[in-house]
N, C-alpha and C positions, 0 to 999 in steps of 0.2 A: 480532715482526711482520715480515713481506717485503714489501716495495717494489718493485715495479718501474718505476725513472725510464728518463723517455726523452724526449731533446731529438731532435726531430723536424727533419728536411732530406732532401734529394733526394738529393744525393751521398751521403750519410751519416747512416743516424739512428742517434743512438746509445744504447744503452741498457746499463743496469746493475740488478742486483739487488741489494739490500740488507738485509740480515737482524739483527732485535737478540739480542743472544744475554745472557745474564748477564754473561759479560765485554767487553759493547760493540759497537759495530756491523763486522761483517765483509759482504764482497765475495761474495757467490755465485758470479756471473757477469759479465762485462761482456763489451762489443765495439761494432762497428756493423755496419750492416748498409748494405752499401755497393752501386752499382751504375755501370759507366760510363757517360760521356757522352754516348756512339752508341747508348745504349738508349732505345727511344722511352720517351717518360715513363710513358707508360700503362702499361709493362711496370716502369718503376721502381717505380712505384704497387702496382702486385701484389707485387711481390719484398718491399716495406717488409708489405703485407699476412699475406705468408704466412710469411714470418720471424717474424715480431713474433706470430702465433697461435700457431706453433708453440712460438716459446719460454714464452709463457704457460701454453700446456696442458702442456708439461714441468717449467714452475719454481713453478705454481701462487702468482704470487703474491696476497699479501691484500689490497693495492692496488696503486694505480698513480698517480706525480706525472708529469705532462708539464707542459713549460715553456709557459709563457702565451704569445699573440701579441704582438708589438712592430712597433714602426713601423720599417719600412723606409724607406730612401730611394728604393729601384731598387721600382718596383709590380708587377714582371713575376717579382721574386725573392721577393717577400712573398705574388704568390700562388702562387707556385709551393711554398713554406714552407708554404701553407694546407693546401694539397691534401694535401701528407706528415703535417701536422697531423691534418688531418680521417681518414687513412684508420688514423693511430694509434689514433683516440678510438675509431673505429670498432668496431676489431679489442677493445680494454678492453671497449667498451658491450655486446656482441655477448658477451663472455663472461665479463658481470655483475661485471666488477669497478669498484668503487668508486672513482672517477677526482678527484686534488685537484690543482689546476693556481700554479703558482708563476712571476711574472715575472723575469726572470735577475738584476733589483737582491735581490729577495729569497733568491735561490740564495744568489749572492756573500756577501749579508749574513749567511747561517745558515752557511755554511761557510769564510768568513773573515773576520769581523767589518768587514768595508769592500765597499760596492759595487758600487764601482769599479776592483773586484780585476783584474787582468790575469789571460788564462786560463794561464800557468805559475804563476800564486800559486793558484788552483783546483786545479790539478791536485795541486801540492803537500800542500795542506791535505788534500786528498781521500787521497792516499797515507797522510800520518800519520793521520787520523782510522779509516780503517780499516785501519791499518798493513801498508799492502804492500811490498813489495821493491822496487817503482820506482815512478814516477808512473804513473798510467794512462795506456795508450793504448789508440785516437789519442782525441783532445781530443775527441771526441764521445761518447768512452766515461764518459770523466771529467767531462763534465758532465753525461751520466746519471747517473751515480754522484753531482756534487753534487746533484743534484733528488730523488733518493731520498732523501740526509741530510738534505737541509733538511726534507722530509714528515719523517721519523723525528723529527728534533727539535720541528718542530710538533705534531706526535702526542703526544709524551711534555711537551709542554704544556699541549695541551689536556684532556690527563689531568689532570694537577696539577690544572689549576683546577676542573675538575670534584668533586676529591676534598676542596680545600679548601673 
């Protein structure tokens, strides 16, 4: 099964691919998809659009986990989160892929058993678990990459229990 997680933001969304193979789960892709802070937003809005289509129609994945909404404290950064959020869901819904959404305690939790994990213990775990050469970067990539592993993991639970 491929995955494609994607922790959604304006500066930076990041996403990763994830793939299970017989010997465990490997990396396809990662990065983000970044834009400066002199770009008007609406123009950030497209760029997260047409990145994020394009790498679907190239990596075709079988779903897609984005990170749940959470409570901000700043309103004006939570809706600005929304908007990056809504135009990810968009680009998935738009081309039929099956979207499962995860709040970042439960990331933390399926990818290092605590949390309240600090994002270098994410990053960390995210490198052994699909055993790469360094941590992922930047930390947006890597917490794509945790959102994908935690769908995989619930994936291959929800099988379990289906089969017992």
């Amino acid at each position: 099964m491929r995955v494609l997680g994607v922790d959604p933001g304006t500066a930076a969304t990041g996403y990763g691919i994830v793939e299970e193979r017989e010997d465990g789960l490997h990396a396809v892709r990662f990065g983000a998809i970044s834009s400066t802070a002199n770009l008007p937003f609406a123009q950030r809005l497209l760029r997260i659009y047409r990145d994020l289509r394009t790498l679907v129609t190239d990596l075709r994945p079988d779903c897609a986990a984005v990170e749940a909404v959470f409570f901000a404290r700043n309103v004006q950064s939570a809706l600005r989160l929304g908007h990056a959020r809504g135009v990810a869901l968009l680009v998935l819904a738009e081309a039929g892929i099956e979207i499962h959404e995860y709040s970042a305690l439960e990331v933390k939790k399926a990818v290092t058993s605590f949390g309240q994990a600090r994002k270098d213990q994410v990053q960390r775990m995210v490198q052994l678990l699909l055993r790469l050469p360094a941590a992922p970067q930047p930390a947006d990539a890597a917490d794509a990459l945790a959102i994908a592993i935690c769908h995989q993991h619930a994936a291959r639970l929800r099988g379990r229990l289906r089969t017992s």
